[in-house]
C-alpha positions in Angstrom: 43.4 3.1 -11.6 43.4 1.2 -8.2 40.9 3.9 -6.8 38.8 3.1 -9.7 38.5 -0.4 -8.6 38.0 0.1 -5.1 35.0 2.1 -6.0 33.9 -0.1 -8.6 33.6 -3.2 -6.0 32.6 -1.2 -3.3 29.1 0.1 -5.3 29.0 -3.1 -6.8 29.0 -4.7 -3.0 26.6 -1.9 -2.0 24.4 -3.0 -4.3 24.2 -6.3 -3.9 23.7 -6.0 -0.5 20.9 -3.4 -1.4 19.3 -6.3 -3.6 19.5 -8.5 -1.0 17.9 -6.5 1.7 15.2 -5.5 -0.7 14.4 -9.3 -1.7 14.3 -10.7 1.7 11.8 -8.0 2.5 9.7 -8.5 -0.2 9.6 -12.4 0.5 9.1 -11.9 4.1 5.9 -9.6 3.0 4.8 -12.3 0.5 4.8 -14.9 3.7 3.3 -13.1 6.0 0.0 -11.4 3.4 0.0 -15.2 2.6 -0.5 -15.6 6.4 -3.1 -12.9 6.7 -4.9 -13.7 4.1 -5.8 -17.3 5.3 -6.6 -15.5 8.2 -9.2 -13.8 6.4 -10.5 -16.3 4.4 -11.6 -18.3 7.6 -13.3 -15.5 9.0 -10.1 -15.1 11.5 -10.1 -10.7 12.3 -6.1 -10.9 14.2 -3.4 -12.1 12.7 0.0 -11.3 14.4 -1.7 -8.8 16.9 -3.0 -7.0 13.9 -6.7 -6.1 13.3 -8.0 -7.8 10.1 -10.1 -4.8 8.4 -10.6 -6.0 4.6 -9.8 -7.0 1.8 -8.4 -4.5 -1.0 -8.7 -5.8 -4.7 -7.6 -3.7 -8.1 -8.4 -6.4 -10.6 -6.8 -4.3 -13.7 -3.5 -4.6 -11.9 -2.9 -7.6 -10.3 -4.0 -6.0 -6.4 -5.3 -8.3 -3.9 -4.3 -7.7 -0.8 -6.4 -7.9 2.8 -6.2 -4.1 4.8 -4.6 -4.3 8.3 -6.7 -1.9 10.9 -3.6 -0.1 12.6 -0.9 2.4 10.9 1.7 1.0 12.8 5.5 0.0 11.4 4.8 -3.8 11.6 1.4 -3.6 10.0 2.7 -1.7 7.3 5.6 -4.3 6.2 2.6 -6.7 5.8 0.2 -4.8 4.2 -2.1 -1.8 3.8 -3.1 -0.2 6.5 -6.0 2.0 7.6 -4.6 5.2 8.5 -5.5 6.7 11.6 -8.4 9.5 10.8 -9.9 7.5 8.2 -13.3 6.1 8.4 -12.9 2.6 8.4 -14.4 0.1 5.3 -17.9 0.1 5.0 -18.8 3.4 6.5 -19.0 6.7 4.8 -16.6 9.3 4.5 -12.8 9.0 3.1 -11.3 5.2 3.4 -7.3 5.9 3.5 -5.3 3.3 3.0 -1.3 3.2 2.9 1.0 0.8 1.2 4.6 0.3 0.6 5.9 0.9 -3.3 7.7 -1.6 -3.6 5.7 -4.4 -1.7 1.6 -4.5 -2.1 1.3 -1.1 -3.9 3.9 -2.0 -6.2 1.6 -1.9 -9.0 -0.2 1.4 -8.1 1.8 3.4 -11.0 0.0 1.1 -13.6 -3.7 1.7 -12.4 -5.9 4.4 -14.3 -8.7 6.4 -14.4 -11.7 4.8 -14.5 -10.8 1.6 -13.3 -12.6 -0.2 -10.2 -11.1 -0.8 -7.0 -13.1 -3.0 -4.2 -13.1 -3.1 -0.7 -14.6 -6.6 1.0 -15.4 -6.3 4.4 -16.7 -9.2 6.7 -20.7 -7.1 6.6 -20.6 -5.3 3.1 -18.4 -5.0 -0.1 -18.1 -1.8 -2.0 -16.9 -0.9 -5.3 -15.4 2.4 -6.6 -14.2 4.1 -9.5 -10.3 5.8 -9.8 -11.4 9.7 -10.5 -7.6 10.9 -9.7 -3.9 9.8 -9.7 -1.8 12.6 -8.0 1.6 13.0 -7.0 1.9 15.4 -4.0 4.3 16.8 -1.6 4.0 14.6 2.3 2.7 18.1 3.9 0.4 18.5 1.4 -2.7 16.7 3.4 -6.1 17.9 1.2 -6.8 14.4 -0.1 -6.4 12.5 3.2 -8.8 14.8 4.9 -12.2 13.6 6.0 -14.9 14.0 3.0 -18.6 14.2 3.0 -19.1 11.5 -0.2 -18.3 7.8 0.2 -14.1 8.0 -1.4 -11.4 5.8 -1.1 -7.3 7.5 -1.1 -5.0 5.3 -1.8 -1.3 6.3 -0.7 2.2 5.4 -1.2 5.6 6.8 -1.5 7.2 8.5 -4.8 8.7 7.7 -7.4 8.4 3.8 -7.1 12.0 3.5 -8.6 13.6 5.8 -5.8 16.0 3.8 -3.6 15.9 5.3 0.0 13.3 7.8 1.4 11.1 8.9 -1.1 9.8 12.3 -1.2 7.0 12.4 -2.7 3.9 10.6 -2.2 1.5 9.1 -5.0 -1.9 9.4 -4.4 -4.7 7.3 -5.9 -8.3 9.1 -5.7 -11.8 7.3 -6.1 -15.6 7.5 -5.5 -18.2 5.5 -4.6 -20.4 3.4 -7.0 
């Protein structure tokens, strides 16, 4: 019976301590897109050594987020970032962006077919239209390879719910209006 209890307050402490790692990231993230995006918004292109690339907005889910120009660790736990082989917004070929599930891509799993996702740059804004919502192995690399139609890939980690290393990656597909 004592065991019992020993593991009952030792998962119960893990978690906690889980919790509170979790929501001290997701706060942290909240500051510093808060950051960036006043960066943005005053025509500012660096923000914490970080290229400023775009803005990313899913309007059907609550997405509004500005694109950070490197794949790097630190640019990732602010925002999305432009993963290295992508074209970059506003010129054609496949835009690939990457975000953490359970900070700005949070609400990925609720977007659909058909809805619009934008892309504001500083010189032109473009608008597309979710064809695709894939869940895929991380060697399995067809969507993030270069394309000769105008395309935006979305890409984060799978499932959203998975505590740890996720393997799997959820893949959001769409084309150029």
């Amino acid at each position: 019976m004592r065991r019992i209890k020993v593991i009952g307050i030792s998962t119960l402490i893990t978690g906690l301590l889980f919790l509170t790692v979790t929501s001290i990231r997701i706060v942290n993230n909240k500051r510093a897109l808060t950051s960036a995006t006043k960066c943005w918004e005053s025509g500012l292109v660096i923000y914490d050594n970080h290229e400023l690339v775009g803005r990313l907005l899913i309007p059907g889910v609550e997405i509004d987020t500005i694109i950070l120009g490197d794949d790097s660790n630190s640019a990732l736990e602010i925002g999305p970032v432009l993963v290295t082989g992508s074209v970059p917004p506003g010129k054609n070929g496949n835009l690939i962006l990457a975000g953490h599930r359970d900070t700005v891509f949070r609400n990925l799993a609720m977007v659909e077919t058909g809805d619009t996702i934008k892309v504001e740059t500083l010189k032109k804004d473009m608008t597309y239209v979710v064809t695709s919502r894939n869940i895929i192995d991380p060697e399995d690399v067809r969507l993030l390879e270069p394309t000769n139609t105008n395309c935006i890939t979305l890409v984060t980690c799978f499932p959203f719910t998975y505590i740890g290393t996720a393997h799997q990656r959820y893949i959001i597909r769409g084309i150029s209006l």
